[in-house]
C-alpha positions in Angstrom: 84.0 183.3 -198.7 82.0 185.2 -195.8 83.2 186.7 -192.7 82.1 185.2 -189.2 79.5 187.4 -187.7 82.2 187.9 -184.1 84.7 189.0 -186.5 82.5 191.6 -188.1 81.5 192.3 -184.1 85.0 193.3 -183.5 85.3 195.2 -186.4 82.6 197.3 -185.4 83.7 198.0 -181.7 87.5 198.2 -182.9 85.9 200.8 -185.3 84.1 202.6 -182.7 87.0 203.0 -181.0 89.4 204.2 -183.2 86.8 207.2 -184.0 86.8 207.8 -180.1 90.4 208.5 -179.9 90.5 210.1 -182.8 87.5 212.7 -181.6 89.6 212.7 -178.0 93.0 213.7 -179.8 91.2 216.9 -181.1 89.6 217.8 -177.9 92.7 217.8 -176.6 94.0 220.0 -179.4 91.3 222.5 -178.5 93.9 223.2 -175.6 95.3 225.7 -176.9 92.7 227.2 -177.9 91.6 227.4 -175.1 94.7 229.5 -173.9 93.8 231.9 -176.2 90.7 232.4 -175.2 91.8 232.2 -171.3 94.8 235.1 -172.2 91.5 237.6 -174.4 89.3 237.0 -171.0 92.3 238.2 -169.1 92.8 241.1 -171.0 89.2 241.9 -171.3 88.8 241.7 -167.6 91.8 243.9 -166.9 89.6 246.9 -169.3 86.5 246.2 -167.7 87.4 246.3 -163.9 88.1 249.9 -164.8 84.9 250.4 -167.3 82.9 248.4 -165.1 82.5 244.6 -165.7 79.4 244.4 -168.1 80.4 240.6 -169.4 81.2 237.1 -167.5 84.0 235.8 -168.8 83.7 232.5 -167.5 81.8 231.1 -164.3 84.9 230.8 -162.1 86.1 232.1 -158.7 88.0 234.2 -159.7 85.9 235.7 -163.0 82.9 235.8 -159.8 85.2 238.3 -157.8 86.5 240.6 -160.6 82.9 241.1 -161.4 80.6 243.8 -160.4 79.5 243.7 -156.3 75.9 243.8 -157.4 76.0 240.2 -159.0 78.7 237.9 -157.3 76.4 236.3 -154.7 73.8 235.3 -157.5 77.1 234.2 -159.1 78.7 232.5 -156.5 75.8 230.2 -156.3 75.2 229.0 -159.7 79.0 228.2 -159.1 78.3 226.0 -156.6 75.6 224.2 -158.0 77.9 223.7 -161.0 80.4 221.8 -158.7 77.8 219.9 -156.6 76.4 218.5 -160.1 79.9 217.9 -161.4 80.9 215.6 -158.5 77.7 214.0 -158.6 77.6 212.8 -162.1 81.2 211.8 -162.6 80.5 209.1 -159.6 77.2 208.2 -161.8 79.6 207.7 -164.3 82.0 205.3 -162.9 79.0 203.3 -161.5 77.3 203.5 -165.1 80.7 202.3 -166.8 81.3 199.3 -164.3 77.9 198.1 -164.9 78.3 198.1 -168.4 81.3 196.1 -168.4 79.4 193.7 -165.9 76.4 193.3 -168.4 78.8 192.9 -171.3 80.6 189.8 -169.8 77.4 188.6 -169.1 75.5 189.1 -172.7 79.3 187.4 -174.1 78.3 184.6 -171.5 75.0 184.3 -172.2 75.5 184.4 -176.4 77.8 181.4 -175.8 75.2 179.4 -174.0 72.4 180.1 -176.5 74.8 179.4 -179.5 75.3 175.8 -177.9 71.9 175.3 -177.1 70.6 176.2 -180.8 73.9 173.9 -181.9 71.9 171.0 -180.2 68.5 171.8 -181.1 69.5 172.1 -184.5 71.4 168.7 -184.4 68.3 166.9 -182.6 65.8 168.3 -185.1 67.9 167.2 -187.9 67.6 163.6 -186.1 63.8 164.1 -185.8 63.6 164.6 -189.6 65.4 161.9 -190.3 63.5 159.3 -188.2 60.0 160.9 -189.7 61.0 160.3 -193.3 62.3 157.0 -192.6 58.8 156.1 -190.9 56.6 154.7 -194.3 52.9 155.7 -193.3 54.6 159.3 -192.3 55.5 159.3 -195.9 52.6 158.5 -196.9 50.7 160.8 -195.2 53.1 163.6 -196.0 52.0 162.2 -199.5 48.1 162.3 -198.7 48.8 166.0 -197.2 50.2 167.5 -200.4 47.6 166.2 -202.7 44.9 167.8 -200.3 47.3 171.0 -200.2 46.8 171.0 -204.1 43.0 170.3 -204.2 42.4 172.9 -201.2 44.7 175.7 -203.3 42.6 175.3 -206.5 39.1 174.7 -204.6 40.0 178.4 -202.4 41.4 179.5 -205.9 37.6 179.0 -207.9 35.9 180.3 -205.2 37.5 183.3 -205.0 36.7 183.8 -209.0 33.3 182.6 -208.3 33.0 185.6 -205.7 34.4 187.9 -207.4 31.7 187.5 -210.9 29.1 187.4 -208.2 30.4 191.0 -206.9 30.2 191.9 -210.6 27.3 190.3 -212.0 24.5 189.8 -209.2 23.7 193.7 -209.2 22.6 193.3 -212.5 20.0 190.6 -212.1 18.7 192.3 -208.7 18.6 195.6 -210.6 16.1 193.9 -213.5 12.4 194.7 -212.4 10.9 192.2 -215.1 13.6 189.5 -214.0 13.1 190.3 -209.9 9.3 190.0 -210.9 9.3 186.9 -212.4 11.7 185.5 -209.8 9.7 186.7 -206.6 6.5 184.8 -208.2 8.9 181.7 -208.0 8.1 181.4 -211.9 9.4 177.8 -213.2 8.6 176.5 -210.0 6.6 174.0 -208.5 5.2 176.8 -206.2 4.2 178.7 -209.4 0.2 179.3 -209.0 -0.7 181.8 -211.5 -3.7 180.8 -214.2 -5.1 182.7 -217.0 -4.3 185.5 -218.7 -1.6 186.2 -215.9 -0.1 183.2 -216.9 0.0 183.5 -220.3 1.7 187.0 -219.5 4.2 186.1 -217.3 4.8 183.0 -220.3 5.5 185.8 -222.5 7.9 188.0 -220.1 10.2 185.1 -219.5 10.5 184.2 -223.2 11.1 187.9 -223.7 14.1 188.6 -221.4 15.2 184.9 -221.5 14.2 184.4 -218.2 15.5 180.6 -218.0 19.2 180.7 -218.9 19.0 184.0 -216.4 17.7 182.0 -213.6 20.0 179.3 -214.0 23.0 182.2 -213.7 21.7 183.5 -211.0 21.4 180.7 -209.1 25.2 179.5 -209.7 26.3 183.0 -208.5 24.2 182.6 -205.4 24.2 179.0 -204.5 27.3 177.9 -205.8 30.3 180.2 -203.5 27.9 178.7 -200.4 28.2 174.8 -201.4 31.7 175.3 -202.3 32.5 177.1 -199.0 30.8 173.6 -197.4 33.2 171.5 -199.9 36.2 173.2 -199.1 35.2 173.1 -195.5 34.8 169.3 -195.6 38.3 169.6 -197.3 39.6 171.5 -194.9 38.3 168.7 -192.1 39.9 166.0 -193.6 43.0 167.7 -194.5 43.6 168.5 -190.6 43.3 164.9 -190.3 45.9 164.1 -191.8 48.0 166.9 -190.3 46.7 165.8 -186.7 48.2 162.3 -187.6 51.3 163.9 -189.1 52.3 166.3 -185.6 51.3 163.2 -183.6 53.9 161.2 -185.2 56.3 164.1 -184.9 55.7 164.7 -181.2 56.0 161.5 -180.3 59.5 161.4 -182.3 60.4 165.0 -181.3 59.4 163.8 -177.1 61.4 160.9 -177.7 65.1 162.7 -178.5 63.8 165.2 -175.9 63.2 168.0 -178.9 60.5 170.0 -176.7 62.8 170.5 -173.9 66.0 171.9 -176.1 63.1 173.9 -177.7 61.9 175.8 -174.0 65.9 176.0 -172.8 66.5 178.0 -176.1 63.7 180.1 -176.4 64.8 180.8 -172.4 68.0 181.3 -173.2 67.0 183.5 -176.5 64.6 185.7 -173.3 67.4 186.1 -171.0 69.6 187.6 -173.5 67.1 189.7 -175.1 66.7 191.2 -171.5 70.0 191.9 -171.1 70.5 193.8 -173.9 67.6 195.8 -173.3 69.5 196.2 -170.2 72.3 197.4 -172.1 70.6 199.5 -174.1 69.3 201.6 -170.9 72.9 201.3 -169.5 74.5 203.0 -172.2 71.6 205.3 -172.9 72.5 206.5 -169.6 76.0 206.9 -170.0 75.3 209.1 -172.9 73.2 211.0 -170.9 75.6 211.9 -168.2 78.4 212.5 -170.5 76.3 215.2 -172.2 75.7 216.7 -168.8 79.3 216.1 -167.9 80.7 218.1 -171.7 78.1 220.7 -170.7 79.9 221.4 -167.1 83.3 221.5 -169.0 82.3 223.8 -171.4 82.9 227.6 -170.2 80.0 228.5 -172.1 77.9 226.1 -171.0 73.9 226.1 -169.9 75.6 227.1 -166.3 77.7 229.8 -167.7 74.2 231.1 -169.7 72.3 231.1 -166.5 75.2 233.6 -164.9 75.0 235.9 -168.1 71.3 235.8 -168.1 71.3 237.0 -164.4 73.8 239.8 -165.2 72.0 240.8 -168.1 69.0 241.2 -166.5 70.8 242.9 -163.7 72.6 245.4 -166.7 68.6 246.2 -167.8 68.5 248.3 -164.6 70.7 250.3 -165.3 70.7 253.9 -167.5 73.1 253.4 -170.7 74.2 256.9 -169.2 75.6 255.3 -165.6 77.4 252.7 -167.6 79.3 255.0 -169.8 80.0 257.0 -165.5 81.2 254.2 -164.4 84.0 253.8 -167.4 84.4 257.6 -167.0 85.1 257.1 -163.7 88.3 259.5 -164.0 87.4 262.0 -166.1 91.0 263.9 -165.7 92.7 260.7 -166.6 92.7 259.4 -170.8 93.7 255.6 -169.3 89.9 255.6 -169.9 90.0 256.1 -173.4 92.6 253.7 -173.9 91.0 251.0 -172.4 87.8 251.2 -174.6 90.0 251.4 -177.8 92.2 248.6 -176.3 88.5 246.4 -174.8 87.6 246.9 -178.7 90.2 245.3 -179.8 90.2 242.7 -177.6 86.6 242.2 -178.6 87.7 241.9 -181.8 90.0 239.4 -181.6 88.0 237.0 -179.6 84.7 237.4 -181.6 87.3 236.0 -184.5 88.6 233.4 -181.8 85.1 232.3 -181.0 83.9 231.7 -184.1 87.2 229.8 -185.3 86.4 227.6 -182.2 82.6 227.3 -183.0 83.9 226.1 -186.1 86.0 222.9 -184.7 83.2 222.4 -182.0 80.8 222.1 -185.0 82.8 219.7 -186.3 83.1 217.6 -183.1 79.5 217.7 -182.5 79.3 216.0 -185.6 82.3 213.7 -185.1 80.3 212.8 -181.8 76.9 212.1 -183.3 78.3 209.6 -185.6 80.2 208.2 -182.6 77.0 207.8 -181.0 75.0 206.6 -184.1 77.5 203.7 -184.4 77.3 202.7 -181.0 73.9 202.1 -181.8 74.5 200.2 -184.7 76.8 198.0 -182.5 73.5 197.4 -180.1 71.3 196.7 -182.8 73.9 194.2 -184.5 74.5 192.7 -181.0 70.2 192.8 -180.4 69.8 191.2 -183.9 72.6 188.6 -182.4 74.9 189.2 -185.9 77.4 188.2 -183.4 76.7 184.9 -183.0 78.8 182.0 -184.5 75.9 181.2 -186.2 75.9 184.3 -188.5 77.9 185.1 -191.6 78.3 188.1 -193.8 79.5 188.7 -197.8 82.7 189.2 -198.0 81.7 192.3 -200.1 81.3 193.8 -196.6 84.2 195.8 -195.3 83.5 197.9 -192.2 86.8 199.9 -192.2 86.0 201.0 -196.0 82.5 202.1 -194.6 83.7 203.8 -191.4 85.9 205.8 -193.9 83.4 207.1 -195.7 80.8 207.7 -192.3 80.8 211.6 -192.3 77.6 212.0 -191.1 74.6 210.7 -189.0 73.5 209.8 -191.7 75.7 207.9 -193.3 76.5 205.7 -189.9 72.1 205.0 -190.5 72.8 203.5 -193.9 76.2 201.6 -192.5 73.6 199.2 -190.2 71.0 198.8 -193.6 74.5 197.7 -195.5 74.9 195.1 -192.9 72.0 193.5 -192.6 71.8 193.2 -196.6 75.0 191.7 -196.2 74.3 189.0 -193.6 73.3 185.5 -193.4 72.5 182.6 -191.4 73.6 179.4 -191.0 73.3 176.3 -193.4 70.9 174.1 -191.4 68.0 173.3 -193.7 65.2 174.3 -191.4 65.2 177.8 -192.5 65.5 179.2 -188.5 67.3 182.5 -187.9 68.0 182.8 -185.0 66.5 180.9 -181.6 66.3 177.3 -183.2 64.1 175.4 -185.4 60.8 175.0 -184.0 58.2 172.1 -183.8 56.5 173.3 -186.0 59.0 174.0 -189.0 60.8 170.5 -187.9 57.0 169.3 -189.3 57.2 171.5 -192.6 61.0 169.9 -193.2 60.3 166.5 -192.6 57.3 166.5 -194.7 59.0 167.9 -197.6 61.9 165.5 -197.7 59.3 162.7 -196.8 57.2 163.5 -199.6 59.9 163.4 -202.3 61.5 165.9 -204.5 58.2 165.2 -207.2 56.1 166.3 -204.4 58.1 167.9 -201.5 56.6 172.0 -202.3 53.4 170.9 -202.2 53.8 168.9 -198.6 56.0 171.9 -197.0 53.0 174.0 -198.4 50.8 171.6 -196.5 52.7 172.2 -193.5 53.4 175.8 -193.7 49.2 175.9 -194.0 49.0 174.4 -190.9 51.3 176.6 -189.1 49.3 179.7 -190.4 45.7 178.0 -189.3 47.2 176.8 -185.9 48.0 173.8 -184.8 46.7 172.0 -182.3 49.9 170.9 -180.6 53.2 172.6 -179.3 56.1 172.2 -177.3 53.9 172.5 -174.3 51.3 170.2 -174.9 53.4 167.1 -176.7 53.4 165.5 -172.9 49.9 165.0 -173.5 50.0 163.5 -176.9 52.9 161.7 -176.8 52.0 158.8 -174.5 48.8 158.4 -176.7 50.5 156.3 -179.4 53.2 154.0 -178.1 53.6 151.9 -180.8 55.4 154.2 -182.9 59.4 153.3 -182.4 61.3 156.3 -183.3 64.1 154.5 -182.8 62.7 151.7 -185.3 
């Protein structure tokens, strides 16, 4: 029993956003820790207003004004930059989001309409192969076309040997001075002049190297691939005959049930959609993009933050190691100094353990958030491939809440959309379409292998499938032309 390709849709997204809420719920546990790390900065900026501030804290207000006088205007700026971009992308957001429900109403719109519109095409072209193999001289040509199908496949089939003991055998005969010498002098011929004692030589040469039977192989190697080409050409001629009578006959059919116009509605409809989702794509690709930007302003330690320390750092290099260790001996008479080193060690203790327990669970998040992002692009690739059509089926071997379990890493989200597509499948119609329809061309292959009967019926779809990779000579767009050139042909006879 398989599992509807919507069903395995909503798997996916309901998948996608249990892992969200699950990521969220441990952001939100990082609370705490970020309490911790709030109550260390407080303690380490209570040492170091007294040892002079030599570390940022945190790009806030108030960090900016307990810092050293030489760097809070560079500091107070970056601030406000940090702000100004803040505001900015969280209304890029909301615009980003509603646009992405917008487009996603109207690919869920738009998958409807092409689902009915391949329904009908499918229906129509079933109709069309019907009326073809009820039609007798279709049959017979179907007929004609798989017997020339077999007699083209072995003709192309000795050729190619022929070819290849030419490749292997002609160097040999050009190679052979005595055989090149008697075959320049056109010995054997009719053009053959020679008299004398040069003919009694030459006489004598052939019979030596057995220059006869050689001619006669050299001549099949070289004559032969070039008439057979002409044969197989002449084949080929009257074999696209047949086929020219064979689309005829389906055109005229296929205009008659109105087959070409389903056809150009769905490949429209099958365009529309495929822009859309491209439109989704760059949608959602923006989304991602600003809520990078938007974690990076929540993060204290952000690329903002950085840019502040790397501005006080460079401000630090100016100054002697010697009027750093003035400024925290500030009050020489008093020992407060000396216990707010010991007491800013241990504080530096402390959070160095803090930070690296929280680099830890950020880690971890990063990764939580990659696969996050890697299935959301399984989801677009499912929905691109249209796997969420009506149309489309899976194994029921398939269980996306047993693969989700064991998605770890980005990896393992990559091989979660390879285990889908081995598990899905199309449709039962017999005209072998995936997805957009069955075209006029493979409505031709079907009905000339039902037409030709099950004794024959490979050979005629190998007929047809020929023509499709030579070219045909008519299409959807050019059946108006062609179809008013036969009107005795009744489909509906």
């Amino acid at each position: 029993m398989s599992i509807p390709g919507p069903a395995v849709y909503q798997q996916l997204m309901d998948a996608h956003k249990r892992l969200s809420e699950q990521l969220e719920n441990e952001r939100l546990g990082m609370k705490g820790v970020d309490e911790q790390h709030q109550q260390l900065d407080a303690e380490r900026d209570e040492a170091l207003r007294s040892l002079a501030e030599h570390y940022l804290p945190e790009l806030t207000a108030d960090a900016i004004d307990s810092t050293w006088r030489e760097v809070q205007q560079e500091f107070s700026e970056i601030l406000l930059q940090k702000e100004d971009d803040n505001r900015l992308l969280s209304d890029k957001l909301i615009q980003l989001q509603g646009n992405r429900d917008a487009t996603e109403q109207r690919l869920e719109k738009e998958g409807g309409a092409l689902d009915a519109a391949v329904a009908e095409q499918n229906e129509i072209s079933a109709v069309v192969e019907s009326r073809l193999q009820e039609d007798s001289s279709f049959v017979q040509l179907a007929d004609r076309a798989a017997a020339a199908e077999v007699a083209l496949q072995r003709a192309e089939l000795n050729l190619h040997e022929i070819d290849q003991d030419a490749v292997r055998k002609l160097p040999a005969y050009q190679s052979s001075a005595l055989f090149k010498y008697l075959y320049d002098r056109n010995y054997g011929e009719s053009e053959y002049r020679s008299r004398g004692l040069t003919r009694r030589i030459d006489r004598w040469l052939a019979r030596y190297i057995g220059f006869t039977k050689a001619k006669q192989g050299y001549d099949f190697l070289k004559q032969t691939p070039d008439q057979m080409r002409k044969i197989i050409a002449d084949d080929r001629s009257a074999f696209n005959v047949v086929m020219d009578e064979l689309e005829r006959k389906r055109d005229k059919v296929a205009t008659a049930f109105d087959l070409p116009e389903k056809i150009r509605l769905t490949e429209q409809l099958t365009r529309e959609r495929a822009q859309s989702v491209q439109s989704m794509e760059f949608i959602l690709e923006s989304i991602r993009e600003t809520d990078q930007l938007l974690s990076d302003i929540a993060d204290p330690r952000g690329s903002y933050y950085q840019k502040a320390i790397e501005v006080f750092r460079k401000k630090l290099v100016s100054f002697k190691s010697t009027d750093l260790k003035k400024r925290a001996a500030a009050t020489a008479d008093d020992v407060l100094d000396d216990q707010i080193v010991a007491r800013l060690a241990g504080v530096e203790s402390d959070r160095g353990d803090l930070e690296e327990a929280t680099r830890l669970r950020r880690d971890s998040q990063k990764q939580k958030q990659d696969v996050i992002d890697e299935v959301g692009r399984v989801i677009q690739r499912f929905r691109a491939a249209h796997f969420d059509s009506a149309r489309s089926n899976f194994l029921d071997s398939l269980s996306i809440d047993e693969e989700i379990s064991f998605t770890e890493t980005v990896e393992d989200a990559r091989n979660l959309w390879q285990k889908i597509r081995r598990s899905q499948r199309w449709g039962d119609h017999e005209s072998d379409e995936e997805q957009g329809g069955s075209s006029l061309k493979q409505v031709l292959v079907n009905a000339m292998g039902k037409a030709a009967g099950q004794e024959h019926a490979e050979e005629a779809r190998r007929a047809g499938s020929r023509r499709l990779d030579h070219g045909s000579t008519s299409d959807a767009n050019s059946i108006r032309d062609g179809a008013s050139d036969n009107s005795s042909d009744d489909p509906n006879r």
